[in-house]
N, CA, C and O atoms as a DFTB+ gen file, in Angstrom:
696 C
 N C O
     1  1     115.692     143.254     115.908
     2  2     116.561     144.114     116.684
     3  2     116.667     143.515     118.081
     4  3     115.744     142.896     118.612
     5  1     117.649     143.702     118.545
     6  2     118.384     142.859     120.123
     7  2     117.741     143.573     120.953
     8  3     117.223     144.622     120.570
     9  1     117.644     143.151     122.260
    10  2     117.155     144.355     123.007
    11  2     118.196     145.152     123.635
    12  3     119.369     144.793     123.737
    13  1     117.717     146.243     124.048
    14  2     118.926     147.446     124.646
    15  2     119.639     146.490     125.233
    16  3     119.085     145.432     125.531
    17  1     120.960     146.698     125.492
    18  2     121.545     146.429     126.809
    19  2     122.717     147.257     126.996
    20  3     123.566     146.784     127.750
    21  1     122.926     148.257     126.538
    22  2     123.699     149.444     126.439
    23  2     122.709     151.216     126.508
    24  3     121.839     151.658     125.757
    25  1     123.471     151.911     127.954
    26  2     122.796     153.613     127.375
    27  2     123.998     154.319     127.350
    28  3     125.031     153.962     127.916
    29  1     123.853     155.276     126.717
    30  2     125.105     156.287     126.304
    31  2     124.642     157.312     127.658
    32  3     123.457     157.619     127.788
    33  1     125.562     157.741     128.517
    34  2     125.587     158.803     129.304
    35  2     125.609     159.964     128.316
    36  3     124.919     160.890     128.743
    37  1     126.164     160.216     127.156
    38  2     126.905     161.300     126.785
    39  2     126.114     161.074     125.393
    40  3     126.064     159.862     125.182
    41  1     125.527     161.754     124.450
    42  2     124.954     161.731     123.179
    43  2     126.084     161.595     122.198
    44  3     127.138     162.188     122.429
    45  1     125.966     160.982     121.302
    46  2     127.061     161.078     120.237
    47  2     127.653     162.486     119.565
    48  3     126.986     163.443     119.171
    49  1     128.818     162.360     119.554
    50  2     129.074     163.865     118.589
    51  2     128.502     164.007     117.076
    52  3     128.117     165.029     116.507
    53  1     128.545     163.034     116.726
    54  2     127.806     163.017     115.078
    55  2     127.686     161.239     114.789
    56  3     127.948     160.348     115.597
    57  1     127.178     161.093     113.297
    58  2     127.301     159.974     113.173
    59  2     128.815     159.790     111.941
    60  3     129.331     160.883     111.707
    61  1     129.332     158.864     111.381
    62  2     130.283     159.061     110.672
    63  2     129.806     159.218     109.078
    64  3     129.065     158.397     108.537
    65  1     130.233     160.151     108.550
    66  2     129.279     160.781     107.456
    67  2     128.686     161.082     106.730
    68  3     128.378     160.811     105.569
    69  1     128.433     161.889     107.668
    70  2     127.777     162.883     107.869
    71  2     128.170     164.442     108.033
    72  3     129.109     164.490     108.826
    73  1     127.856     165.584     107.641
    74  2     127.877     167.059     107.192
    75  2     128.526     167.627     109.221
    76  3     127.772     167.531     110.189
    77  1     129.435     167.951     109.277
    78  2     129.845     168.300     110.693
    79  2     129.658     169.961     110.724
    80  3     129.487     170.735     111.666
    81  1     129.718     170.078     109.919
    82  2     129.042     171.854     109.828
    83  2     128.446     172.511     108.399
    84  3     128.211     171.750     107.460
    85  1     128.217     173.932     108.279
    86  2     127.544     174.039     107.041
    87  2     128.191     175.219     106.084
    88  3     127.746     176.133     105.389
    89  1     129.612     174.641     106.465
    90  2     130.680     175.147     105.743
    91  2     130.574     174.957     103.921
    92  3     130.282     173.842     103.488
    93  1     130.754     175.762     103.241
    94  2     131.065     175.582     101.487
    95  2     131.916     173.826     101.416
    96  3     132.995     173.314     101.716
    97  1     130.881     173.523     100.946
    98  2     131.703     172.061     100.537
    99  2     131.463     171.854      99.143
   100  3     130.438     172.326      98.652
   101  1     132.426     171.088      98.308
   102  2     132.051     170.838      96.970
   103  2     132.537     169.303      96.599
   104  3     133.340     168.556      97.157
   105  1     131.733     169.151      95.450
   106  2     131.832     167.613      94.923
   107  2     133.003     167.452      94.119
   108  3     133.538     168.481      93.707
   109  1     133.520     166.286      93.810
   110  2     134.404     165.998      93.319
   111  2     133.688     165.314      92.087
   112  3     133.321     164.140      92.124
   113  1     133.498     166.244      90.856
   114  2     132.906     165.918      89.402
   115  2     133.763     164.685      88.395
   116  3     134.932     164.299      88.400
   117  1     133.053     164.465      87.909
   118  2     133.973     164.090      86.434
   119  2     132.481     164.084      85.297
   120  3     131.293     164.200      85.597
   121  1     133.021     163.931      84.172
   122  2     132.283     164.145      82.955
   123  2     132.051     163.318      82.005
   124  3     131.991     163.488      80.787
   125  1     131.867     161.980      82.957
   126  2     131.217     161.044      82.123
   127  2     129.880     160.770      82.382
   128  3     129.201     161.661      82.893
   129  1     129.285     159.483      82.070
   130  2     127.735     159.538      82.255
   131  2     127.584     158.747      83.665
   132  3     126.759     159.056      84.525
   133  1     128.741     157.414      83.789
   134  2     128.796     157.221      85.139
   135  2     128.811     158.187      86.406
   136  3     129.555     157.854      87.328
   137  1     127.996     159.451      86.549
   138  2     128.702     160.568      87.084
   139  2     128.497     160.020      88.631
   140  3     127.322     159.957      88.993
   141  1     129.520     159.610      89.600
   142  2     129.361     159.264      90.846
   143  2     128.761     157.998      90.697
   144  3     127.670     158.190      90.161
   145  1     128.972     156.571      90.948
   146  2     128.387     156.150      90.723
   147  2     128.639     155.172      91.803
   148  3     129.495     155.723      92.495
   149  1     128.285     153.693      92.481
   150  2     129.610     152.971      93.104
   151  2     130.075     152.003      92.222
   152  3     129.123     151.307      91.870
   153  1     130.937     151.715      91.800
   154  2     131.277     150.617      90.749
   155  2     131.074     149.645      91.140
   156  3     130.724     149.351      92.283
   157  1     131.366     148.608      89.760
   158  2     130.795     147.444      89.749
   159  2     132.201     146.508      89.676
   160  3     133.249     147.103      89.424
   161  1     132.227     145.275      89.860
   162  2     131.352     144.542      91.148
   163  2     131.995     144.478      92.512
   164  3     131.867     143.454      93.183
   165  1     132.488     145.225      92.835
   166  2     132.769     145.605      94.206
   167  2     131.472     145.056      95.298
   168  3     130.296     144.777      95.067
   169  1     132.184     145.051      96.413
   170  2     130.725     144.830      97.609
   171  2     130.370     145.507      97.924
   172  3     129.791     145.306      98.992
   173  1     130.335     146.852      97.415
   174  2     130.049     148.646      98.164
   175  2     131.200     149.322      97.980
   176  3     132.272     149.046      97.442
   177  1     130.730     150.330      98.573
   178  2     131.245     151.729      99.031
   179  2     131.255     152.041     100.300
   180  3     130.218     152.317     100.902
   181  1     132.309     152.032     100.795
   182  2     131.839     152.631     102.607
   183  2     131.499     153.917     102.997
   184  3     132.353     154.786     102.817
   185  1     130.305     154.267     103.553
   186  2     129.819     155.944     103.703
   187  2     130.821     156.018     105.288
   188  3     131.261     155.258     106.150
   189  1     130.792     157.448     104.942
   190  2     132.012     158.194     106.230
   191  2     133.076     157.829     106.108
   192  3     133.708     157.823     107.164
   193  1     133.922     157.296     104.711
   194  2     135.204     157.230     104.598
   195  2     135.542     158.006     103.338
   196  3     135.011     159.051     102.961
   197  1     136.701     157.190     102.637
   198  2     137.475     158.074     101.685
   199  2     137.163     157.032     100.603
   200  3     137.281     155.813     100.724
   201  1     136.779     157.654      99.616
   202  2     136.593     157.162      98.538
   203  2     137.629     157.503      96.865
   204  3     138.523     158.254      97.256
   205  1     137.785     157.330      95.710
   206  2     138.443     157.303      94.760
   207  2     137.392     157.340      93.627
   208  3     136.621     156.382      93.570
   209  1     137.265     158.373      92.681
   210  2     136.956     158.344      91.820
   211  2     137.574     157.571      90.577
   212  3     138.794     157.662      90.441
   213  1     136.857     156.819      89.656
   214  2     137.364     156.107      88.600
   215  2     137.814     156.770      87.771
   216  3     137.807     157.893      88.276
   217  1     138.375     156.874      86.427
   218  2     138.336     157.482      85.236
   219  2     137.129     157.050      84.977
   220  3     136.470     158.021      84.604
   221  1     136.400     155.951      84.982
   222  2     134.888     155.735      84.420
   223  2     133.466     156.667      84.533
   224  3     132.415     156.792      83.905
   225  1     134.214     157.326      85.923
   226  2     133.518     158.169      86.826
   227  2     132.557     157.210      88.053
   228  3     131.654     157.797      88.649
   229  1     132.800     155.927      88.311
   230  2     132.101     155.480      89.325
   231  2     133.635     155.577      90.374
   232  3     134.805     155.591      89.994
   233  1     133.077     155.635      91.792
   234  2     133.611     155.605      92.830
   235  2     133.823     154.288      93.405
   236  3     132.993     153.416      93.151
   237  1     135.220     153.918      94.439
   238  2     135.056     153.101      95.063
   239  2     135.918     153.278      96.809
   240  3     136.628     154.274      96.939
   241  1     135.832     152.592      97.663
   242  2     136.395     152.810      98.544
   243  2     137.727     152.099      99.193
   244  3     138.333     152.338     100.238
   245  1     137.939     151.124      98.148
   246  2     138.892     150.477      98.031
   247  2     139.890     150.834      97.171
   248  3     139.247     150.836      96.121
   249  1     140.879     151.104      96.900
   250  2     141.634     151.071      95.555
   251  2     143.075     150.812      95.560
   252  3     143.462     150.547      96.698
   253  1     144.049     150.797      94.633
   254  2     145.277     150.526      94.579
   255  2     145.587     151.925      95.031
   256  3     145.082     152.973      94.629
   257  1     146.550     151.736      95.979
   258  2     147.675     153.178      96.544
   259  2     148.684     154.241      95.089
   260  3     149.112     155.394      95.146
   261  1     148.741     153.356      94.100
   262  2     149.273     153.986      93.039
   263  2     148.082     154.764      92.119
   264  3     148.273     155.698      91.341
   265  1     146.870     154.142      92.417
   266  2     146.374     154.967      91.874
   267  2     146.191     156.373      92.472
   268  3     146.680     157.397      91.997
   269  1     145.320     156.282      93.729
   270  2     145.154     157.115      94.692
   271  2     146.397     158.258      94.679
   272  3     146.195     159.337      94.123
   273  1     147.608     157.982      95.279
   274  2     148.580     158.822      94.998
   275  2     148.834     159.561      93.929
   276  3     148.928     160.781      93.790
   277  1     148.916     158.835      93.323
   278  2     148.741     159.365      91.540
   279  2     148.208     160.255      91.354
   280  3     148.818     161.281      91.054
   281  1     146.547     160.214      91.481
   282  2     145.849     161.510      91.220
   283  2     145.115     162.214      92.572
   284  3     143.906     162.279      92.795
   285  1     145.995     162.615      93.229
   286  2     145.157     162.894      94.636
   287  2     143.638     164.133      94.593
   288  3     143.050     164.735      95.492
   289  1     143.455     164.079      93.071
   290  2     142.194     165.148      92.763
   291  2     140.987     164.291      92.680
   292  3     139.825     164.696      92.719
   293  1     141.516     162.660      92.521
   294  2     140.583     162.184      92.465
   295  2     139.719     161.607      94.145
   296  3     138.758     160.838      94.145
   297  1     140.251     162.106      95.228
   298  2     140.517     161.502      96.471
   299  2     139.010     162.867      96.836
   300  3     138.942     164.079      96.627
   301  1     138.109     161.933      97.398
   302  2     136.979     162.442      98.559
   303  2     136.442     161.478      99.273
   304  3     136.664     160.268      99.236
   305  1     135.355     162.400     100.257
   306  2     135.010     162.004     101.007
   307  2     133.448     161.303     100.995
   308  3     132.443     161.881     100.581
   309  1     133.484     160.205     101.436
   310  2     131.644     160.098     100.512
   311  2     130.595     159.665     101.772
   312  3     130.284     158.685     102.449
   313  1     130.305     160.976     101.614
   314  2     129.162     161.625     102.571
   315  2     127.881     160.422     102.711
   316  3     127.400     159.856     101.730
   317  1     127.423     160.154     104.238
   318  2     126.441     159.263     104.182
   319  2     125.277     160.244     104.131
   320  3     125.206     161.266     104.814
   321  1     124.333     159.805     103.209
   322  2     122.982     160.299     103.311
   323  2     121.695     159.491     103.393
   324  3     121.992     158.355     103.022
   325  1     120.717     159.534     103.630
   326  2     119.515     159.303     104.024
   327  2     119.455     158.284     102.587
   328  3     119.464     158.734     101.442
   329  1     119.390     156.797     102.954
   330  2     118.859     156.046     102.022
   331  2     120.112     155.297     101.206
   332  3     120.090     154.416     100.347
   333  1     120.955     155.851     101.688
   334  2     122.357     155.312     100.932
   335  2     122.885     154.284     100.907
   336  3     123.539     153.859      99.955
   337  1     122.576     153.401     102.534
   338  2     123.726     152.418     102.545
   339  2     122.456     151.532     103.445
   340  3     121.908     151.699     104.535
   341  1     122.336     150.462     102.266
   342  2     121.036     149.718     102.327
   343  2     121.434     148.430     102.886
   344  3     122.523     147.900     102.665
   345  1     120.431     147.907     103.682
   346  2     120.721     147.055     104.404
   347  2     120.540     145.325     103.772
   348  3     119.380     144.923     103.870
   349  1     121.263     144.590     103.328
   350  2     120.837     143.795     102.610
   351  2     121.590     142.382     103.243
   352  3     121.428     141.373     102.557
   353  1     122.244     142.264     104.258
   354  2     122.791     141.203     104.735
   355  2     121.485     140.676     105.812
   356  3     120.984     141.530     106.543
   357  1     121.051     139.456     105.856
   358  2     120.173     138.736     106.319
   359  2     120.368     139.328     107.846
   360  3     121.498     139.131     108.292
   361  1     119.469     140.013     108.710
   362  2     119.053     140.470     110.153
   363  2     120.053     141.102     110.516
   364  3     120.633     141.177     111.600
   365  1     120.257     141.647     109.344
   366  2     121.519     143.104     109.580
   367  2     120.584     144.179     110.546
   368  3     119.365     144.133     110.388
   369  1     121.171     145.177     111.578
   370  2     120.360     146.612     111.766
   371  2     120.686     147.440     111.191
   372  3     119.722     148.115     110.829
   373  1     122.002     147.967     110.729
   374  2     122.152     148.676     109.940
   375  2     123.809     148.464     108.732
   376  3     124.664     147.579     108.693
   377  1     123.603     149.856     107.853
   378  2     124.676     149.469     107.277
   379  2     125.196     150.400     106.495
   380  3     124.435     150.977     105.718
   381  1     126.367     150.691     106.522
   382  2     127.024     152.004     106.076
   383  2     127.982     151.922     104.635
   384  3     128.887     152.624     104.181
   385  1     127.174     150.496     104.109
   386  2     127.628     150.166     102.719
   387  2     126.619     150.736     101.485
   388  3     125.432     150.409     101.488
   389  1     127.125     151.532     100.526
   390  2     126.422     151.733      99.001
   391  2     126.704     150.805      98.348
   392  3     127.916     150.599      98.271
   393  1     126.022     150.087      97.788
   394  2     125.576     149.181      96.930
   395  2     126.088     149.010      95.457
   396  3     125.645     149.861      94.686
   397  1     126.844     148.179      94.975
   398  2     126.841     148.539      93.352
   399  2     126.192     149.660      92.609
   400  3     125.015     149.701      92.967
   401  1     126.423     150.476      91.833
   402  2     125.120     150.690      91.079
   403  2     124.499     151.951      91.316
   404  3     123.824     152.478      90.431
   405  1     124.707     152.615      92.704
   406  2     123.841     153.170      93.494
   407  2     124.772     154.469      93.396
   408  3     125.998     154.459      93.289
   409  1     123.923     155.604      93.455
   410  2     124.602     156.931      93.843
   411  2     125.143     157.252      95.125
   412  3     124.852     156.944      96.280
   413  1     126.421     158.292      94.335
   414  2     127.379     158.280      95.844
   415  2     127.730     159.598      95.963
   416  3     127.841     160.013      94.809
   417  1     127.982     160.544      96.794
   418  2     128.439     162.058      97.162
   419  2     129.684     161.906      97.476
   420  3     130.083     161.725      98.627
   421  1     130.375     161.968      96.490
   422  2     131.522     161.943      96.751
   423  2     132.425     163.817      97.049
   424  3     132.383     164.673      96.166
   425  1     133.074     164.035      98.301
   426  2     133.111     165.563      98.664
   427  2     134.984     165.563      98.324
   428  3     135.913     164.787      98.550
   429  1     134.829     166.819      97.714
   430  2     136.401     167.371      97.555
   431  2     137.018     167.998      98.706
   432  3     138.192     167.941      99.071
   433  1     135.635     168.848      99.420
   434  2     136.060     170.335     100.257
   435  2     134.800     169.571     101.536
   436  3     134.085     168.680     101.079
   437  1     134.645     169.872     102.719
   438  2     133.690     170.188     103.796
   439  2     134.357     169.951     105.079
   440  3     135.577     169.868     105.218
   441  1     133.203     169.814     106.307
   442  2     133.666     169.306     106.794
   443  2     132.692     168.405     107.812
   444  3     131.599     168.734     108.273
   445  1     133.261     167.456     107.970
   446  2     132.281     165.844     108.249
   447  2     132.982     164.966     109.586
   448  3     134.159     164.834     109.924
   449  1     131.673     164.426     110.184
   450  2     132.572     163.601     111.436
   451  2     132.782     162.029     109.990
   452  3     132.399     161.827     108.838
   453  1     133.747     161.178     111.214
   454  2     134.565     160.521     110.461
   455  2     134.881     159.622     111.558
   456  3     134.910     160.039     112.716
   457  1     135.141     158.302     111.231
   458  2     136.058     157.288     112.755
   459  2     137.267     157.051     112.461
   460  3     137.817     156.720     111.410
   461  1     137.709     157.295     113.714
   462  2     139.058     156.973     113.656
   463  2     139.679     156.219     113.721
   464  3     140.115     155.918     114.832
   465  1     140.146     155.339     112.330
   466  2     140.465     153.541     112.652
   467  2     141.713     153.266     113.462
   468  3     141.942     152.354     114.256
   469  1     142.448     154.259     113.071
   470  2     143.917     153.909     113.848
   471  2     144.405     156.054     114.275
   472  3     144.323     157.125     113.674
   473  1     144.883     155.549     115.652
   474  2     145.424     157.354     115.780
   475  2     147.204     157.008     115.701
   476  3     147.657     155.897     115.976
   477  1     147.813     157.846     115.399
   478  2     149.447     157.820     115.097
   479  2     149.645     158.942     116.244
   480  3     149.022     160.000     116.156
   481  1     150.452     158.711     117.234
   482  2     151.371     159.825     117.730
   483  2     150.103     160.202     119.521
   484  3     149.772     159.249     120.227
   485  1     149.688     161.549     119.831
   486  2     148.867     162.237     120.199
   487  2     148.302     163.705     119.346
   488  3     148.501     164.916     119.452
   489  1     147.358     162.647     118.314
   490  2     147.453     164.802     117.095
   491  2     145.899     165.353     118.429
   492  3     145.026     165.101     119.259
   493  1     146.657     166.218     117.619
   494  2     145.627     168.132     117.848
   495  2     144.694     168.384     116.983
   496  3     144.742     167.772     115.916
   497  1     144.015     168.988     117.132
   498  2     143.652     169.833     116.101
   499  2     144.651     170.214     114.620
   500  3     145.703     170.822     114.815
   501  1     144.370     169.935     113.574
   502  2     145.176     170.112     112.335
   503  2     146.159     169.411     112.309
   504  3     147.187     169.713     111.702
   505  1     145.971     168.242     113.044
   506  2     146.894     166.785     112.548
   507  2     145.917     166.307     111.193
   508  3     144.694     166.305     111.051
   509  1     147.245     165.833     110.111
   510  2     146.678     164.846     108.976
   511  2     146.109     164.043     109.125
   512  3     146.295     163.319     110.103
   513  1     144.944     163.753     108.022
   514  2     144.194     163.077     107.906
   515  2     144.569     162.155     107.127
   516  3     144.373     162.688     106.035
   517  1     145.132     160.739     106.836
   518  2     145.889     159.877     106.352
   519  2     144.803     158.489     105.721
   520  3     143.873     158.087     106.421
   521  1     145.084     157.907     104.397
   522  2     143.992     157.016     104.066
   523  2     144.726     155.847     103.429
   524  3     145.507     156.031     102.496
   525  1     144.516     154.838     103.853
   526  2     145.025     153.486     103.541
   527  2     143.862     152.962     101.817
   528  3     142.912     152.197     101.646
   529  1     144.426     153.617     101.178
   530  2     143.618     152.490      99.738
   531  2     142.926     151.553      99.665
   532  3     141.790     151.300      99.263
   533  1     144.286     150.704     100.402
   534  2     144.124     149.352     100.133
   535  2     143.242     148.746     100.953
   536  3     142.606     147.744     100.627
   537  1     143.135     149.469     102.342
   538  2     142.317     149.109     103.368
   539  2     140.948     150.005     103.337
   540  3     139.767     149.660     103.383
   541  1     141.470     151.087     103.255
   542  2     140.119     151.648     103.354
   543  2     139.689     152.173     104.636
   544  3     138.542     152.317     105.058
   545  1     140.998     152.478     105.278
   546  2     140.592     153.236     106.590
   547  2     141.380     154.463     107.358
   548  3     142.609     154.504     107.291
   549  1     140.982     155.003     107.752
   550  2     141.628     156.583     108.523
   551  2     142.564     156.108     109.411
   552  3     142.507     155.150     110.181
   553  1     143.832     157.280     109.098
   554  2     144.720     157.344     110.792
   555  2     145.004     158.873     110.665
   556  3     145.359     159.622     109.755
   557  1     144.672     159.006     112.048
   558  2     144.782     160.596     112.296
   559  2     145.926     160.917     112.498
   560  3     146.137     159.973     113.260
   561  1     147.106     161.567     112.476
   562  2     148.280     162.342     113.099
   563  2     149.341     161.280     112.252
   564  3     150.149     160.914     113.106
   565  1     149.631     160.730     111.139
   566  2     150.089     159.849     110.917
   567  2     151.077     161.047     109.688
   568  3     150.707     162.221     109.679
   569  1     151.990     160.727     108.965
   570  2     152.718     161.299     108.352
   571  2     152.098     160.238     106.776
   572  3     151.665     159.097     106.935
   573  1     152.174     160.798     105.602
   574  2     152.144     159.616     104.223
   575  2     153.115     158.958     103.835
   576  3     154.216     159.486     103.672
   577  1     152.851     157.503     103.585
   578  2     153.830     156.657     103.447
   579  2     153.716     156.188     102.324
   580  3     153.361     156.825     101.332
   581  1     154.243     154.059     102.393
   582  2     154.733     154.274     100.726
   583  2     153.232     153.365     100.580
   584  3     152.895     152.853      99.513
   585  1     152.617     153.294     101.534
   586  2     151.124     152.621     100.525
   587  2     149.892     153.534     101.428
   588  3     148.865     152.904     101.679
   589  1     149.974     154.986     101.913
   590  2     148.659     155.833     102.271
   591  2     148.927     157.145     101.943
   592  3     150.074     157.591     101.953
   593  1     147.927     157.817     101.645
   594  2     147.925     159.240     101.337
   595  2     147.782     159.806     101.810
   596  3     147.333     159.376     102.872
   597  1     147.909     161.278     101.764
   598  2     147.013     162.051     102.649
   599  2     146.181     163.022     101.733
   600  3     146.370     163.628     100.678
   601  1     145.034     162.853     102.773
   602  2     143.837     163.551     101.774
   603  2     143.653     164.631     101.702
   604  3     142.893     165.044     100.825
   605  1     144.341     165.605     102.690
   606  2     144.190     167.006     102.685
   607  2     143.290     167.513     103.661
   608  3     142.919     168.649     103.958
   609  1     143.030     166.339     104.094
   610  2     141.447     167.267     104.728
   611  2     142.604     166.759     106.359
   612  3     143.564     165.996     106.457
   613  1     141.814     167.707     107.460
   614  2     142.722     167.908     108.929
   615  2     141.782     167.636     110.005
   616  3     140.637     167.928     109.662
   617  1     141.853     167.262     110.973
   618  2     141.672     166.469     112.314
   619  2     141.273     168.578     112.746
   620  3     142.074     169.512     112.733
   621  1     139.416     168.587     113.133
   622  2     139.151     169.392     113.600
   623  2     138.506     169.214     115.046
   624  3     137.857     170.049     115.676
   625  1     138.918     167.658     115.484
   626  2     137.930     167.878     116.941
   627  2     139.107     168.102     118.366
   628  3     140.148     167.451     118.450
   629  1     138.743     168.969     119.222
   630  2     139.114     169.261     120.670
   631  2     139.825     167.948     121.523
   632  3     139.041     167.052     121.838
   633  1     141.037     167.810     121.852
   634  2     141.100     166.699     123.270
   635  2     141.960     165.424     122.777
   636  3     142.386     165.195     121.645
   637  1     142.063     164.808     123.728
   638  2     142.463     163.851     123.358
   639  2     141.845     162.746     122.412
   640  3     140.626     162.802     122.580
   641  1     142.210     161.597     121.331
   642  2     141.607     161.412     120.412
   643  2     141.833     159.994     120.696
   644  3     143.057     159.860     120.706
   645  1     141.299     158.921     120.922
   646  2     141.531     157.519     120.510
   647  2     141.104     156.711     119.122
   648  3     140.431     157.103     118.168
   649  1     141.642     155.645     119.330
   650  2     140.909     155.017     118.093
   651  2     139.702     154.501     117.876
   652  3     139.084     154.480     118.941
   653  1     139.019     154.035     116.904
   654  2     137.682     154.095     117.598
   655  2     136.445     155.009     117.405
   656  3     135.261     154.943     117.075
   657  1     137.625     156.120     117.897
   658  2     135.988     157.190     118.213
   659  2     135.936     158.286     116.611
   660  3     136.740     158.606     115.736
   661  1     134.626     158.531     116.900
   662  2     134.047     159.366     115.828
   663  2     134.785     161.005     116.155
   664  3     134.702     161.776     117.111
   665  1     135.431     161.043     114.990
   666  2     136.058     163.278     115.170
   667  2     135.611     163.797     113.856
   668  3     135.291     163.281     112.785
   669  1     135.721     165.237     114.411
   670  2     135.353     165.941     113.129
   671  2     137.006     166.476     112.199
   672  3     138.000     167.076     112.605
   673  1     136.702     166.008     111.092
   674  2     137.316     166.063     109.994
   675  2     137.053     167.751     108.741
   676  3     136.057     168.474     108.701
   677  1     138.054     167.846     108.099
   678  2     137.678     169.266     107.091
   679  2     138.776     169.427     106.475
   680  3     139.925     169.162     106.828
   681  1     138.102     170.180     104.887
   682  2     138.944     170.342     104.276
   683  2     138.725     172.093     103.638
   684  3     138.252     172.308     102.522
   685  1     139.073     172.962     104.383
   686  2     138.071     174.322     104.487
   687  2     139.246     175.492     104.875
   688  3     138.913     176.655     104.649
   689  1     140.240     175.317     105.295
   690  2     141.076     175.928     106.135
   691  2     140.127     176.370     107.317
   692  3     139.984     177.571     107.548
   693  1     139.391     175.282     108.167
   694  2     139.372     175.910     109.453
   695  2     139.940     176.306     110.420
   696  3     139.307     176.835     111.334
């Protein structure tokens, strides 16, 4: 590990996800034996983004936009938890990748902080939450186009929003 050379005046609002309140949230099932799984051979799963359930029932965080669109039931959020996203790149500190193989929480309903890769416009509160497939990354206030979705879930944090920063996200009618 490097030594400090950075302090935060201000504590973080959350980490990216992670559970932003302790609202009814539910999983996004399927009924095979793969149940949640991250597929194979992908390089991971990214925790605190949007993920895609397979028909196989493993998850990934990458996928084709036709699929995604297609079945937008198959579209969550996959919650980082304690032990999930293992560090395996040579003098890595950390890492917000699931592993082949490895179990994944994939969420239908909650609500979770999240980063914001790209912001569209100036959103508010209950601006869309928008997901690139192919990329694999968030834009807040953005309208769906012909290769991102929208996931349903809505832009719940206060203020002005850049890109970049960590907001809280939900799919709850808050």
């Amino acid at each position: 590990m490097p030594f400090q050379n950075v302090v935060a005046v201000q504590p973080a609002i959350g980490i990216p996800g992670d559970f932003a309140s302790v609202n009814p949230r539910q999983f996004v099932v399927s009924g095979t034996p793969n149940q949640r799984m991250v597929a194979q051979p992908v390089t991971g799963t990214l925790a605190g983004g949007f993920g895609y359930l397979n028909p196989d029932g493993t998850v990934t965080s990458i996928t084709t936009y036709a699929d995604a669109s297609a079945n937008p039931s198959r579209i969550g959020f996959v919650h980082r938890y304690m032990g999930s996203g293992l560090i395996v790149n040579w003098l890595a500190e950390s890492s917000m990748f699931i592993q082949p193989g490895q179990p994944v929480e994939l969420f239908a309903t909650g609500d979770f902080f999240a980063k914001a890769d790209a912001i569209t416009g100036t959103p508010t509160r209950g601006a869309a939450v928008i997901w690139d497939p192919a990329a694999g990354t968030i834009n807040i206030g953005a309208t769906a186009g012909a290769s991102t979705v929208d996931t349903g879930f809505v832009l719940l944090s206060e203020g002005p929003i850049v890109a970049g920063q960590t907001v809280m996200i939900g799919k709850n009618g808050a």
